[in-house]
C-alpha positions as CSV (number, residue, x, y, z in Angstrom):
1,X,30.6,-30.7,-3.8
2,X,29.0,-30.9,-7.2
3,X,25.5,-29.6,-5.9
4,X,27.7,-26.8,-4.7
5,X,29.2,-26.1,-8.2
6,X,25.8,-26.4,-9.5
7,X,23.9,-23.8,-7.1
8,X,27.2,-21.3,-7.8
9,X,26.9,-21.7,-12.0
10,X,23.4,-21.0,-11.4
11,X,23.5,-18.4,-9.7
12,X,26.2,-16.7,-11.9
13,X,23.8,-17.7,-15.4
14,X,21.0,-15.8,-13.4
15,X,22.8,-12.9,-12.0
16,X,22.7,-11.4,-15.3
17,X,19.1,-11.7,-16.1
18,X,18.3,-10.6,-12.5
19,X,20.3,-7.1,-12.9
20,X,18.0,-6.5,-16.3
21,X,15.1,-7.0,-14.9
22,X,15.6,-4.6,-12.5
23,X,17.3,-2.1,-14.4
24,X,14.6,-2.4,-17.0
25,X,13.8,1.0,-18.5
26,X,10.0,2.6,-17.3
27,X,10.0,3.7,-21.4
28,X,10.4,2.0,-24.8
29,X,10.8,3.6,-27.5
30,X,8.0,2.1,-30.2
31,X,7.6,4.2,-33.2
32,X,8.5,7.6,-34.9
33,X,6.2,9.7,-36.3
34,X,8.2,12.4,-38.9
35,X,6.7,15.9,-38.9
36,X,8.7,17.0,-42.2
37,X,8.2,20.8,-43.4
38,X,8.6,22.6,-39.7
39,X,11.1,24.8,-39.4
40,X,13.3,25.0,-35.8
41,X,10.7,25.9,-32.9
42,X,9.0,25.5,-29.9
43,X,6.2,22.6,-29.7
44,X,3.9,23.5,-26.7
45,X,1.2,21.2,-25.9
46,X,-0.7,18.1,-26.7
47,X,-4.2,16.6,-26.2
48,X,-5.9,13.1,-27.3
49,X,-8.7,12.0,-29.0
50,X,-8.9,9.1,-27.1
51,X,-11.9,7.1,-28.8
52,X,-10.6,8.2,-32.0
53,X,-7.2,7.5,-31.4
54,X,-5.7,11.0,-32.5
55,X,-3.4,13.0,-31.3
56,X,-3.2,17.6,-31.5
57,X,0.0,19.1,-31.1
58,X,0.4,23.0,-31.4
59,X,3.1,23.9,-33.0
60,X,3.9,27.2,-31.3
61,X,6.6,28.7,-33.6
62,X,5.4,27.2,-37.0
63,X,2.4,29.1,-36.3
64,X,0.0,25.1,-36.6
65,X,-1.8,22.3,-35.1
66,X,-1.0,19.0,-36.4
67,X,-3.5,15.9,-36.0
68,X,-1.8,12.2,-35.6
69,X,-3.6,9.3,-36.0
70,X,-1.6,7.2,-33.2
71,X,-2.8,3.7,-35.2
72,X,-0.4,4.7,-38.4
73,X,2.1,6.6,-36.2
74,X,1.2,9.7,-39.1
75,X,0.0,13.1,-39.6
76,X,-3.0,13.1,-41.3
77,X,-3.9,17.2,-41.0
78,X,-2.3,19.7,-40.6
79,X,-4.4,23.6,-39.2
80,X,-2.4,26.2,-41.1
81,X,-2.0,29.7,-39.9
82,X,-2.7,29.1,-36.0
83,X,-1.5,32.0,-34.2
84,X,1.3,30.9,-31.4
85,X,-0.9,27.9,-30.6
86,X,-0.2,27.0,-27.2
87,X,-2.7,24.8,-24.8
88,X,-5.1,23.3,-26.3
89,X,-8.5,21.6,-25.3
90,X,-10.4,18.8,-26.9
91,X,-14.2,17.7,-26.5
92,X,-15.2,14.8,-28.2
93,X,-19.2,15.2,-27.3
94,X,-18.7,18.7,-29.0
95,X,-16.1,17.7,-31.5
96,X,-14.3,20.7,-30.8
97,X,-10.8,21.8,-30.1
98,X,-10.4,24.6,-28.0
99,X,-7.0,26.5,-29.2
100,X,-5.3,29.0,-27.3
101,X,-4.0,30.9,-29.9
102,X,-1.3,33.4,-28.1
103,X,-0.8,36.0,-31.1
104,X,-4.4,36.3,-31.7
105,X,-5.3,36.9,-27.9
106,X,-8.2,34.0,-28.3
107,X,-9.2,30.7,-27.3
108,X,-10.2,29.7,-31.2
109,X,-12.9,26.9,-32.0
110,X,-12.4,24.2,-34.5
111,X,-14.3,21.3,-35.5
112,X,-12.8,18.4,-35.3
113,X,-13.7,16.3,-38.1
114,X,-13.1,19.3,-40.8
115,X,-10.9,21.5,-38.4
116,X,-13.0,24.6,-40.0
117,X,-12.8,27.7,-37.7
118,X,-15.8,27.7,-35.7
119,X,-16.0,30.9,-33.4
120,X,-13.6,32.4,-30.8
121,X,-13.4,33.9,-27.3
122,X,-11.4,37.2,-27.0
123,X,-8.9,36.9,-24.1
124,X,-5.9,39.6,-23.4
125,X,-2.5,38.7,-25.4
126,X,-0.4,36.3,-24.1
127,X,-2.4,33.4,-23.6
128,X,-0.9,30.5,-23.1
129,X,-1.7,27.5,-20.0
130,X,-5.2,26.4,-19.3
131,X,-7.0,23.7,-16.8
132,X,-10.2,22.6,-17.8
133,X,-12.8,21.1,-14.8
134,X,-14.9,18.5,-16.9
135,X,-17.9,18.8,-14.1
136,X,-18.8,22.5,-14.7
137,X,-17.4,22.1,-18.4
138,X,-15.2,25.5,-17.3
139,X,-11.7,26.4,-19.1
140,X,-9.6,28.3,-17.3
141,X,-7.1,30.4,-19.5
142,X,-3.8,32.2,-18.0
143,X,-3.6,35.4,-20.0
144,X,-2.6,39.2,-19.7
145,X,1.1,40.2,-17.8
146,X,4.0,41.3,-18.8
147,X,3.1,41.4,-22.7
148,X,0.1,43.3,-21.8
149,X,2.3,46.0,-19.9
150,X,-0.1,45.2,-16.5
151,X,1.2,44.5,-12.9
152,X,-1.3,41.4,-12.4
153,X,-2.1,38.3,-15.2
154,X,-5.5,37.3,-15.3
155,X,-7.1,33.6,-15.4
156,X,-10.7,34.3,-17.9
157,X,-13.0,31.6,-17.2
158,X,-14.3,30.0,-20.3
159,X,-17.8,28.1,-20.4
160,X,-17.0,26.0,-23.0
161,X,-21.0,25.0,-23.6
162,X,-22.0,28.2,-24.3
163,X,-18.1,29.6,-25.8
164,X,-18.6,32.7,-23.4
165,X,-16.1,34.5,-21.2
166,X,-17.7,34.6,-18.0
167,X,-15.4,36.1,-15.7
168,X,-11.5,37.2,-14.9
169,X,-9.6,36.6,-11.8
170,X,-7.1,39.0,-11.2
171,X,-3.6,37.1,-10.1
172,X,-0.9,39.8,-8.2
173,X,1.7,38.9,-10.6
174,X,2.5,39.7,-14.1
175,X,4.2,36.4,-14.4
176,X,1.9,32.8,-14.3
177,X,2.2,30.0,-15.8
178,X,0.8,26.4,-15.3
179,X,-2.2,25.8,-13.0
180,X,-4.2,22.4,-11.7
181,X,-7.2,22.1,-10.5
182,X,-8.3,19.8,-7.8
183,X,-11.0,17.3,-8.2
184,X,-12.0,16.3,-4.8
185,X,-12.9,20.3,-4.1
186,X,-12.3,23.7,-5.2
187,X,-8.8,24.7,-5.1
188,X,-6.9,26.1,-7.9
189,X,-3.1,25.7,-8.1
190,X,-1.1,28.4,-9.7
191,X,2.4,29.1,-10.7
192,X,2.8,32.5,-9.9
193,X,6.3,32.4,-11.5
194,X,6.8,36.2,-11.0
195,X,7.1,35.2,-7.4
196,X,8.6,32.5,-7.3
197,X,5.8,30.6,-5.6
198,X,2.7,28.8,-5.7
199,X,-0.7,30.3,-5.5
200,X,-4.1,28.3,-4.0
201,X,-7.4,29.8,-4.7
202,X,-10.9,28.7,-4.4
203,X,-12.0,28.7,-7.6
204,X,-15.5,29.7,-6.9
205,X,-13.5,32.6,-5.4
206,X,-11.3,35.6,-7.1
207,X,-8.9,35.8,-4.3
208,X,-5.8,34.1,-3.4
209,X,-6.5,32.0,0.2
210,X,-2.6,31.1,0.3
211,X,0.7,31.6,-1.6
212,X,3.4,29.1,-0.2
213,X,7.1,30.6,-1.2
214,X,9.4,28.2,-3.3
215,X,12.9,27.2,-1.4
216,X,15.4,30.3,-1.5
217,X,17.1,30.8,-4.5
218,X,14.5,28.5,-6.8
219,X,13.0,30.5,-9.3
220,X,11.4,29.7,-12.7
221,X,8.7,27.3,-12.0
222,X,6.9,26.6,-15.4
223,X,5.7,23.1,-15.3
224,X,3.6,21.6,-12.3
225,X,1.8,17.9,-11.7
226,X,-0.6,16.9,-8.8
227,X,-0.9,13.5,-7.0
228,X,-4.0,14.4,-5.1
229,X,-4.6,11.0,-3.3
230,X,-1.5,11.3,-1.8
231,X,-1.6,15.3,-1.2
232,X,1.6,16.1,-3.3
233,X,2.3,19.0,-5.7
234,X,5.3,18.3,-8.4
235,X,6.8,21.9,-9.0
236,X,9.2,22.1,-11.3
237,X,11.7,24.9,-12.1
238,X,14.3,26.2,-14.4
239,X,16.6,28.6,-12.4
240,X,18.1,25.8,-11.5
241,X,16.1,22.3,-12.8
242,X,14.9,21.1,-9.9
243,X,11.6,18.6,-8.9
244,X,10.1,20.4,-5.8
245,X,7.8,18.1,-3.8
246,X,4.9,20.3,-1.7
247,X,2.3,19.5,0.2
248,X,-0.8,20.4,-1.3
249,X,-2.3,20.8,1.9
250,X,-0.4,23.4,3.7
251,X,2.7,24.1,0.8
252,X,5.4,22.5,2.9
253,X,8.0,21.2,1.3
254,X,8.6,17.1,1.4
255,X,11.2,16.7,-0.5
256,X,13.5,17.8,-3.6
257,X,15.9,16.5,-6.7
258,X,18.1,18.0,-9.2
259,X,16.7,18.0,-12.7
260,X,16.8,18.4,-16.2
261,X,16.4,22.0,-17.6
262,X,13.7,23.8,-19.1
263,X,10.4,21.3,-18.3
264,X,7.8,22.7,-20.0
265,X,5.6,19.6,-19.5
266,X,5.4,17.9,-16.4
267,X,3.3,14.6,-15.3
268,X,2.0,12.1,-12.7
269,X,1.8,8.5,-13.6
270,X,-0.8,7.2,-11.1
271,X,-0.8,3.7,-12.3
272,X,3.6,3.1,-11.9
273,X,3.8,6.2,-9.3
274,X,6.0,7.8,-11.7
275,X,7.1,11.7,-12.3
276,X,7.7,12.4,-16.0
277,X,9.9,15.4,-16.9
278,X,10.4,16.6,-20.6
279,X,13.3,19.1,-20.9
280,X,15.9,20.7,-22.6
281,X,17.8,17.2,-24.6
282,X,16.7,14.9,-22.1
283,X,13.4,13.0,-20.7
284,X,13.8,12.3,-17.1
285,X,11.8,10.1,-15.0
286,X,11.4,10.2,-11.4
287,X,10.1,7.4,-9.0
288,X,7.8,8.0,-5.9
289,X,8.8,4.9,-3.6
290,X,6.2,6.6,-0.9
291,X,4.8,10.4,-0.5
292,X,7.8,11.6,0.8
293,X,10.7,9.6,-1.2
294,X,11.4,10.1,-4.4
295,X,14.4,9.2,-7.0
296,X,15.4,9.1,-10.2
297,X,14.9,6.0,-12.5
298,X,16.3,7.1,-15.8
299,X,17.2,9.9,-18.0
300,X,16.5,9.2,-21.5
301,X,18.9,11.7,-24.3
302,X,16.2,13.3,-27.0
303,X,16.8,16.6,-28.5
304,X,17.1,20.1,-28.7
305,X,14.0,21.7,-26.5
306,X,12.0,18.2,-26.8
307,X,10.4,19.3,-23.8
308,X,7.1,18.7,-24.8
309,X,5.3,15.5,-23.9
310,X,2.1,13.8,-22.6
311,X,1.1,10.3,-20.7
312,X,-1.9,8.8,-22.4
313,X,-2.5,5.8,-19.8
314,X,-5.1,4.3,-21.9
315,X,-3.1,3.7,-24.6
316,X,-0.5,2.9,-22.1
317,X,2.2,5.4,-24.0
318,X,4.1,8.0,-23.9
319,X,4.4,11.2,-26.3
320,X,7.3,13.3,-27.1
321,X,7.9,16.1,-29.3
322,X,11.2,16.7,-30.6
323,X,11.3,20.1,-32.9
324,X,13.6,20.5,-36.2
325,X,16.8,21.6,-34.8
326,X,20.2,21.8,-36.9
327,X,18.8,20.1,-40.7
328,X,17.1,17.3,-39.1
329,X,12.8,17.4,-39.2
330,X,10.9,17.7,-36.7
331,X,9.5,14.3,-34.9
332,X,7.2,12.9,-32.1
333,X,8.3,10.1,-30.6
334,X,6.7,7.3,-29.2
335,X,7.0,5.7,-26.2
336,X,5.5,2.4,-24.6
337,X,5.5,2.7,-20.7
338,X,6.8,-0.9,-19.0
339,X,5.9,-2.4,-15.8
């Protein structure tokens, strides 16, 4: 009777400390780093400096770039006078930033040790999302549509080696926005927003090969991830939040969730199979129990349009940007990513 007693108390002590483990949150919060003097607006993008542990975030509305050193959690630089900054690129055998600067309808050149101007490649206005493909050293820059008054958007191809435009691929659509490119072969991804749909393209090529229509009634889709081991696209829209699961091979669709609204930054953790969603006062992360099964784990409050954010799995965190909103500065928030 008293072994009985014994194996019940035990179990009740432990029941506790079994529900934590596994309700343990995929993020922890670590540090803070302020961004004092913005005023309210959009962040867009971020890139690391991964051997020099540094961090660029364009800051679309204040018209910047600002440089953290992620060892101090602190701003050490800020580039002044960036025109709508939006993607941006960084090559640490060049030491060069590659800034899509919107307003000034150019991919700008920095150095990245004095952050000094260093040339520029014209583009049409509107630039804004870009995929880079490190073997060919090749940016490719969403540009042109509606602000240009033209019925199709364009994708220039950037060699970044030489800083020459070498081409433009017409898109049917005045209305893209993110694109990925594969590794394992040619393909191009594109969210042809206008249409509500997703664009493939051999990159080599300047014509669409397929365009797989999104579920009726989804529209809006902005942010997209790739799992390309498994085959699976992450499309993520707006009108309404939703996380749309394709396959990358023939645009079916596997499987879909509610989600949070207006994801500007969406991505793949290949390590913890985990979907990472920044949007409109929340950070919502998804779990991929197989290729076709997915769920959410947790949805983390943040702030007004903190929907900017990045997964650096060599440092093992995670980025947010939360923008100055209602008195209180600007911030990035940092996040370590658990088991």
């Amino acid at each position: 009777m008293k072994r009985k007693m014994f194996a019940v108390c035990t179990l009740t002590v432990l029941m506790p400390l079994l529900s934590f483990a596994q309700n343990k949150e995929p993020l922890k919060q670590v540090a803070t780093i302020p961004l004092p003097g913005l005023k309210d607006g959009d962040f867009d993008h971020f890139t690391p400096d991964l051997d020099g542990h540094r961090l660029f975030l364009t800051d679309e509305e204040n018209n910047k770039v600002d440089i953290l050193d992620t060892n101090a959690n602190k701003r050490i630089h800020t580039i002044e006078e960036a025109k709508a900054p939006h993607a941006i690129l960084y090559r640490s055998d060049l030491k060069k930033l590659f800034v899509v600067e919107g307003d000034a309808s150019e991919v700008k050149t920095y150095d990245s040790d004095t952050f000094k101007p260093l040339g520029a490649v014209k583009v049409s206005i509107d630039a804004d999302s870009i995929a880079y493909d490190p073997a060919t050293s090749y940016l490719y820059v969403v540009n042109g549509g509606r602000e240009a008054k033209t019925p199709y958007s364009l994708i220039s191809v950037i060699d970044t080696n030489s800083e020459k435009k070498l081409r433009d691929i017409k898109i049917p659509n005045n209305h893209v926005e993110a694109i990925t490119l594969e590794k394992s072969g040619p393909r191009m991804f594109i969210n042809i927003t206008g249409k509500s749909a997703v664009g493939v393209m051999d990159r080599n090529k300047s014509e669409l090969s397929a365009t797989w229509p999104l579920p009726a009634g989804d529209k809006a889709n902005v942010a997209m991830a790739f799992d390309e081991p498994n085959h699976r696209l992450f499309i993520v829209t707006r009108e309404p939040g939703k996380l749309i699961v394709m396959n990358s091979d023939d645009g079916k669709v596997i499987a879909e969730q509610p989600a949070v609204g207006m994801v500007d930054d969406a991505v793949y953790d290949a390590q913890h199979k985990r979907i990472y969603l920044a949007g409109d006062g929340a950070l919502e992360i998804f779990q991929q129990k197989d290729a076709d099964h997915y769920e959410l784990l947790v949805k983390i409050p943040t702030g007004f349009r903190a929907k900017t954010g990045v997964l650096i799995p060599e440092w093992n965190r995670y980025y947010l940007g939360v923008p100055h909103h209602a008195g209180k500065d600007a911030e990035v928030r940092v996040y370590e990513v658990q088991p």
